[in-house]
Structures are given as C-alpha cells and as structure tokens.
C-alpha positions, 0 to 999 in steps of 0.5 A: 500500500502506498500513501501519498500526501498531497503537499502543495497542489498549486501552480507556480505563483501559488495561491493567494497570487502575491498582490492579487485581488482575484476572489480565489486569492481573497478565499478564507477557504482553506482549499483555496489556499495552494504551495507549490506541487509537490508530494510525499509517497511513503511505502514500507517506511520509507518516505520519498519526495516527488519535486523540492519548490520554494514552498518545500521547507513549509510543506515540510512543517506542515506534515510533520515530516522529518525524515525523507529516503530521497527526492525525485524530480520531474523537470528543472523549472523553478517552483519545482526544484528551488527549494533544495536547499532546504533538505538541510536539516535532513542531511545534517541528520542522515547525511548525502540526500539521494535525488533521482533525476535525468541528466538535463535536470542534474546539469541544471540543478548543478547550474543553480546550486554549484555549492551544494554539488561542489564537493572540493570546496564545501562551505560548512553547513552546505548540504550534500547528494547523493545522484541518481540518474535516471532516464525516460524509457529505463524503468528503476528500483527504488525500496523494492518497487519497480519506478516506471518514468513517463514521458510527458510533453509541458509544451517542448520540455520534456517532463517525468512522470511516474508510475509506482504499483497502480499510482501515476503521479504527472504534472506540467502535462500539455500532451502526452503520446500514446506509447506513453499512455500505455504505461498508464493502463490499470492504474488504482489512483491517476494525479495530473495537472490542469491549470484552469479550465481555458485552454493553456500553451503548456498545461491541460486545461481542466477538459483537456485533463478530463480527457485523458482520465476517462480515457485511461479509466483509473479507478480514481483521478485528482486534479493539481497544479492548479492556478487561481483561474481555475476558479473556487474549489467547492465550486469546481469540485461539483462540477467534476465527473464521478471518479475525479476530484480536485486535490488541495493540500495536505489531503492524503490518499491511499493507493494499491 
C-alpha cells in the first residue's frame, strides 16, 4: 500500500497570487489556499519526495515530516526544484540526500546550486547528494518497487512522470503520446495537472485533463497544479465527473 500526501497542489505563483485581488486569492477557504506541487509517497517506511519548490521547507512543517529516503524530480523549472536547499536539516541528520533525476535536470540543478554539488570546496553547513540518474524509457528500483518514468510533453520540455504499483503521479502535462499512455493502463489512483479550465500553451486545461482520465479509466483521478483561474474549489469540485476530484493540500490518499 502506498500513501501519498498531497503537499502543495498549486501552480507556480501559488495561491493567494502575491498582490492579487482575484476572489480565489481573497478565499478564507482553506482549499483555496495552494504551495507549490509537490508530494510525499511513503511505502514500507520509507518516505520519498516527488519535486523540492520554494514552498518545500513549509510543506515540510506542515506534515510533520522529518525524515525523507530521497527526492525525485520531474523537470528543472523553478517552483519545482528551488527549494533544495532546504533538505538541510535532513542531511545534517542522515547525511548525502539521494535525488533521482535525468541528466538535463542534474546539469541544471548543478547550474543553480554549484555549492551544494561542489564537493572540493564545501562551505560548512552546505548540504550534500547523493545522484541518481535516471532516464525516460529505463524503468528503476527504488525500496523494492519497480519506478516506471513517463514521458510527458509541458509544451517542448520534456517532463517525468511516474508510475509506482497502480499510482501515476504527472504534472506540467500539455500532451502526452500514446506509447506513453500505455504505461498508464490499470492504474488504482491517476494525479495530473490542469491549470484552469481555458485552454493553456503548456498545461491541460481542466477538459483537456478530463480527457485523458476517462480515457485511461483509473479507478480514481485528482486534479493539481492548479492556478487561481481555475476558479473556487467547492465550486469546481461539483462540477467534476464521478471518479475525479480536485486535490488541495495536505489531503492524503491511499493507493494499491
């Protein structure tokens, strides 16, 4: 069994957007309150990060999370991998921080934090990693599971999804080939991103989303990375098909 908590489900400006006066910002509802993707997924007591933003130390807080077995990454944008240098805690208790990540994310991460990855002259109290390179089409073990990366398309980058037992966890999805989704068949629990409900240059909309879930028919599908244009939460979440959800942060679910 694998239990996943939901740690941030908004998109990249978060919600309440800085400065906005949008009616979502402004929502005193909690569900309308979103960090940046992120989640944690947990089986035979080890606990891995899926995605390290900015919000990462404050997810952390939140969930009462103090220890973590690696960090996986789907792609090198910003509200995705900048917090890392926030797993400082965690690596002055458990020493080099295992991340999983293809080699285009691991140069880039390299790029924006040469001090973490420099390992001759380390400043005290920088934190350390260990690197795993992983690759689209290379299927990996991690805890005794088979890791299946997925393919996705977030306008021309590149993007890793991933599939663990019957869980698919995709994000900053726009297309998505048909070779992939046949990685995708039989799925217990489906997480994908839809932005809003307009259509969008590099993220599904939320009927573009809906597509794809009835297509591949997971037993049950949620909706994150979501932006303030989406619209309220309650009110969406009436609107979705029996089988979908709007995810919002700090929901935990349980998948076979």
């Amino acid at each position: 069994m694998l239990e996943i908590i939901f740690l941030g489900t908004g998109t990249s400006q978060g919600i309440p957007v800085i400065g906005s006066k949008h009616p979502v910002c402004l929502s005193t509802n909690k569900k309308d309150k979103r960090l940046r993707v992120s989640i944690s997924i947990s089986w035979k007591e080890n606990t891995y990060i899926i995605d390290c933003g900015p919000d990462f130390r404050q997810q952390m807080l939140n969930n009462n999370i103090s220890k973590i077995d690696g960090i996986l990454f789907t792609h090198e944008h910003a509200d995705h991998s900048a917090g890392l240098d926030d797993i400082r805690p965690f690596f002055f208790r458990q020493g080099d921080i295992p991340i999983f990540a293809h080699k285009r994310i691991l140069k880039a991460l390299r790029l924006r934090f040469d001090y973490i990855f420099d390992n001759n002259n380390k400043y005290p109290g920088v934190p350390s990693v260990k690197t795993n390179k992983i690759d689209f089409d290379i299927p990996f073990i991690l805890n005794n599971e088979k890791i299946m990366p997925i393919k996705v398309l977030h306008n021309k980058l590149s993007v890793m999804g991933f599939r663990i037992k019957n869980f698919a966890y995709l994000t900053d999805v726009k297309t998505i080939s048909e070779n992939e989704l046949k990685k995708l068949k039989g799925l217990d629990v489906l997480v994908i991103n839809a932005l809003k409900r307009e259509t969008h240059v590099s993220h599904l909309s939320l009927d573009e989303a809906i597509g794809i879930i009835k297509k591949l028919k997971p037993n049950q599908a949620y909706i994150t990375h979501i932006s303030h244009l989406m619209g309220f939460h309650n009110e969406i979440e009436k609107t979705l098909p029996e089988g979908i959800s709007l995810a919002y942060d700090n929901l935990k679910i349980t998948s076979n």
